[in-house]
N, C-alpha and C positions, 0 to 999 in steps of 0.2 A: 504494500500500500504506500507504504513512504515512494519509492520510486515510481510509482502514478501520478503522484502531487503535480512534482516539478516537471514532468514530461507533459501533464496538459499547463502548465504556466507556461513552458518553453514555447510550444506550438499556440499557445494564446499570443507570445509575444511576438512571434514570429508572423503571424495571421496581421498584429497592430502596425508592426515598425514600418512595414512600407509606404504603409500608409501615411506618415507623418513626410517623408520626404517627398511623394507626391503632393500631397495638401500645402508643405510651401510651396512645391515649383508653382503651382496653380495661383498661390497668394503674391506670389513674387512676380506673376506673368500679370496680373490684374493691376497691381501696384505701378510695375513700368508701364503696363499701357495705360493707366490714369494719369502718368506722369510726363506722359508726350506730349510736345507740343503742335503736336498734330489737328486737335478742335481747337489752338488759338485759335483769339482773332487778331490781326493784324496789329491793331492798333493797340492792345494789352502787350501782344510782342516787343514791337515798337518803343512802346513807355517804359517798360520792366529792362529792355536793352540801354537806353537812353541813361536811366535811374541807375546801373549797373555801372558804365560811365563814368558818371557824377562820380558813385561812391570810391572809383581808381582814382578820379582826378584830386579828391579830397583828400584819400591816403598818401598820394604821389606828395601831393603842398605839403601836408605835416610832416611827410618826410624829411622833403626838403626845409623846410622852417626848425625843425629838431635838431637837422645838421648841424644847421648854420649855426645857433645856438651850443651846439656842442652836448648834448642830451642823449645823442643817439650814438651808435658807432657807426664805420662806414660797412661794417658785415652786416648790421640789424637793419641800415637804410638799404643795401643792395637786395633783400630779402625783402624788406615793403614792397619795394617797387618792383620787386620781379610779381609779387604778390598782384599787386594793381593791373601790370600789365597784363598776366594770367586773366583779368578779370575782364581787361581792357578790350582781349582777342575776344574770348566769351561773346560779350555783346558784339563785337564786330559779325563774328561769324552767326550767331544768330538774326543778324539782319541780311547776311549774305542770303542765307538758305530759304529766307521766309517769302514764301511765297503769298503773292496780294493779289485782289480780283477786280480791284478798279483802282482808275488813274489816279486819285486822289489817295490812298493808301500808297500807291507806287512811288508818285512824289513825294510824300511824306517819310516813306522810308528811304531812298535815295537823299535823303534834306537827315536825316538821322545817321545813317552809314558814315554821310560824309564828316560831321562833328563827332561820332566815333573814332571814325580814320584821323581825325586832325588833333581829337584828348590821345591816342593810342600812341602817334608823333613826339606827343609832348612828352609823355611820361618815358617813353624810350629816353629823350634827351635829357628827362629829369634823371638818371640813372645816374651816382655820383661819378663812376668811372666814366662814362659819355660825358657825362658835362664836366670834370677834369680835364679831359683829353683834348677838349670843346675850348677851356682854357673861359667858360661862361660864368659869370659870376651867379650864387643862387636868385640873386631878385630878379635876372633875366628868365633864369627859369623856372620862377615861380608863374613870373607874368605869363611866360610862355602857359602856362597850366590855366592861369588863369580866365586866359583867354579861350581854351579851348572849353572850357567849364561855359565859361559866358556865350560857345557856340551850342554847346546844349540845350542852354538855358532857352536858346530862342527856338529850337526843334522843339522842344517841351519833353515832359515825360521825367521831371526827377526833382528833388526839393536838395536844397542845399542847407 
């Protein structure tokens, strides 16, 4: 009898366990496809890209302002700003790929891409070794920042 027990517990568990690794693929497959940006709509795209932006170009200035100030080191600033720019592609490439259904989303996202393409610019040049090399003092490359910030501002889509 003892040896009964755990032969039907074994073949109970054995009956369960596949089952759990199926049940996540299934949660995991529902999850990613809830998480595509496939039913965007353009102009949520658009905004959440735009605002994605902003938030490189904000990190990029404090970087740079930390520096300058001497608060940061130049290993922790080269790591923001790789960080931003990481962020910076992000939004780019999701304006690349998104696809729109009228001309007015079209231009809109083309007026977005391009002050993405023009903060993405800046933050590369805010890179302390770039702008060493560059021989730029920081308040040019803040302004640089900041005017790409200020090209945002006018596509819309991001609070500062």
């Amino acid at each position: 009898m003892d040896g009964a027990v755990p032969t039907t517990k074994k073949r109970e568990l054995q009956m369960t366990r596949p089952r759990f690794p199926a049940l996540a693929a299934i949660v995991m497959a529902m999850l990613m496809g809830a998480c595509a940006p496939v039913g965007q709509n353009a102009p949520d795209v658009i905004e959440e890209s735009v605002s994605q932006a902003h938030g490189a170009t904000a990190t990029a200035t404090l970087t740079i302002d930390l520096l300058e100030a001497r608060r940061l080191t130049d290993a922790a600033a080269e790591t923001a700003i790789g960080d931003a720019l990481v962020s910076a592609h992000d939004a780019e490439r999701s304006l690349a790929a998104l696809a729109v259904t009228s001309e007015q989303d079209d231009a809109r996202r083309q007026a977005a891409l391009s002050a993405v393409q023009q903060a993405t610019r800046a933050i590369v040049a805010a890179s302390p070794a770039v702008s060493e090399v560059r021989g730029e003092a920081p308040a040019t490359v803040v302004g640089r920042l900041r005017i790409a910030d200020d090209a945002l501002s006018t596509v819309g889509g991001g609070d500062r």
